[in-house]
C-alpha positions as CSV (number, residue, x, y, z in Angstrom):
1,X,4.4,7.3,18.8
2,X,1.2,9.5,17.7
3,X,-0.8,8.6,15.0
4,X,-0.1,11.2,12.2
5,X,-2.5,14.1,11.7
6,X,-4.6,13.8,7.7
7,X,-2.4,17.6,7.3
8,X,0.6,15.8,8.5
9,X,-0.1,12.7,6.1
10,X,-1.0,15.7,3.2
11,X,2.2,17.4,3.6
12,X,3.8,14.2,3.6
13,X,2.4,13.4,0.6
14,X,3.6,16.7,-1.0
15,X,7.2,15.8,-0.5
16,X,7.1,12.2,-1.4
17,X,9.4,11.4,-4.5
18,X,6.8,9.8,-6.9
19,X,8.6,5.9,-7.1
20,X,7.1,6.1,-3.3
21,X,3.7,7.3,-4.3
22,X,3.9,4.5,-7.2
23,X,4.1,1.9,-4.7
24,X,1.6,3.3,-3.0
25,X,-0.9,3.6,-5.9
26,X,-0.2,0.0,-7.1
27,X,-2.0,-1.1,-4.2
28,X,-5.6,-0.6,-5.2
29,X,-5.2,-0.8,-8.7
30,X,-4.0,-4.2,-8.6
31,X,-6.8,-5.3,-6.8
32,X,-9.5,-2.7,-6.6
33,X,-11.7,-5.0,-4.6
34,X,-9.1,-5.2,-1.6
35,X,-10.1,-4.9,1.7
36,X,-7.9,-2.9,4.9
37,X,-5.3,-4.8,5.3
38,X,-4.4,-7.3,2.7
39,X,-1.2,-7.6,0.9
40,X,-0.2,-7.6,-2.0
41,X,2.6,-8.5,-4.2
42,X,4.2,-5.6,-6.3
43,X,7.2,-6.1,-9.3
44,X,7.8,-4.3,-11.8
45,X,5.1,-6.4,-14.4
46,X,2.5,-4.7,-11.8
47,X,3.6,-1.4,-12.0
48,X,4.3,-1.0,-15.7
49,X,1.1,-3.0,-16.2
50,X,-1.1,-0.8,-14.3
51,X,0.3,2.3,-16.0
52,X,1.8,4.0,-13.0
53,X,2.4,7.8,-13.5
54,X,6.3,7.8,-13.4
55,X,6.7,4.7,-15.9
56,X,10.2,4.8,-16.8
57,X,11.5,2.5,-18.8
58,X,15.4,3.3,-17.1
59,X,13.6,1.8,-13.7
60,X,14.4,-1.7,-13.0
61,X,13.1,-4.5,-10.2
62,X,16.3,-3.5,-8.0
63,X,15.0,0.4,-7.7
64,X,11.8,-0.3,-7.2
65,X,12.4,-3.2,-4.8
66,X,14.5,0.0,-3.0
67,X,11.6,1.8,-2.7
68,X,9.5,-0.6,-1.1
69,X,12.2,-1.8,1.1
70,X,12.2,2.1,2.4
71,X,8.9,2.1,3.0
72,X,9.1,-1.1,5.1
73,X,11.7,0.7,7.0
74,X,9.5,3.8,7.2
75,X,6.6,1.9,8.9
76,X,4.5,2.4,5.7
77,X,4.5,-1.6,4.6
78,X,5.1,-4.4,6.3
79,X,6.3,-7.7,4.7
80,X,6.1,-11.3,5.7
81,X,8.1,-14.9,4.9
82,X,6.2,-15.0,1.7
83,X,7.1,-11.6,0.4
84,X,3.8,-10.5,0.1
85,X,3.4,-6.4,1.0
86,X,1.0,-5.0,3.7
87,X,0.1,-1.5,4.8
88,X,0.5,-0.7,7.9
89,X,-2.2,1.6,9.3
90,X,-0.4,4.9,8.3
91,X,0.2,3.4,5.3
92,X,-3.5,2.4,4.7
93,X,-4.2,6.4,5.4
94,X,-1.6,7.5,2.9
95,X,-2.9,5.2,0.5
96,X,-6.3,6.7,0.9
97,X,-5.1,9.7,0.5
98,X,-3.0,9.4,-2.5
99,X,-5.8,7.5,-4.6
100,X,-9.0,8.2,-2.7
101,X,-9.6,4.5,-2.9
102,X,-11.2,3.4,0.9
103,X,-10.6,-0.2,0.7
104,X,-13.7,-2.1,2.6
105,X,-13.4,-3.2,5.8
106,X,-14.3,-6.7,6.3
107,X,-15.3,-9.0,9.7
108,X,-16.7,-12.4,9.4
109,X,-20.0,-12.7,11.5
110,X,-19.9,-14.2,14.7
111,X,-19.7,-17.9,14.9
112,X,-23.5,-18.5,16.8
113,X,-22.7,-20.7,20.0
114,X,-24.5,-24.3,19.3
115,X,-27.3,-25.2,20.6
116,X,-26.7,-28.7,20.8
């Protein structure tokens, strides 16, 4: 499958119900120092503590728990055995996007052969 043009992500983005963009949003905010790739763990504590936009207090941990689980069917996240959330690379770009946050990209240093 193609990798999604930035208009295709945009328009996207313009149609996206905003529990989905929430998600989204919560990623850099609860760690603005995060770099491309790393997870996260999102409830309902994160959301309402990092004032998301659509706080509602009607929303409970089983809607919002819906929304990420769409996503993960989407492609957008990814989870693993310990629940934690990653972006896929689409969903890296959308979160980009949505917050203008570019979350640093990280590589150790090569290990320098021995000289022993």
């Amino acid at each position: 499958m193609a990798e999604p043009t930035v208009d295709q992500l945009r328009e996207y983005i313009d149609h996206l119900p905003q529990i989905y963009k929430d998600v989204l949003i919560a990623f850099p905010r609860i760690d603005p120092n995060r770099r491309r790739g790393d997870a996260a763990v999102i409830d309902r504590h994160a959301f309402f503590e990092h004032k998301l936009k659509s706080f509602d207090s009607a929303l409970r941990d089983w809607d919002i728990r819906q929304a990420i689980n769409a996503l993960c069917d989407a492609g957008i996240l990814d989870t693993n055995e310990f629940s934690s959330l990653f972006p896929t690379e689409v969903g890296e770009r959308l979160i980009t996007l949505l917050t203008g946050h570019e979350p640093k990209v990280y590589t150790i240093p090569e290990l320098p052969a021995p000289t022993w």
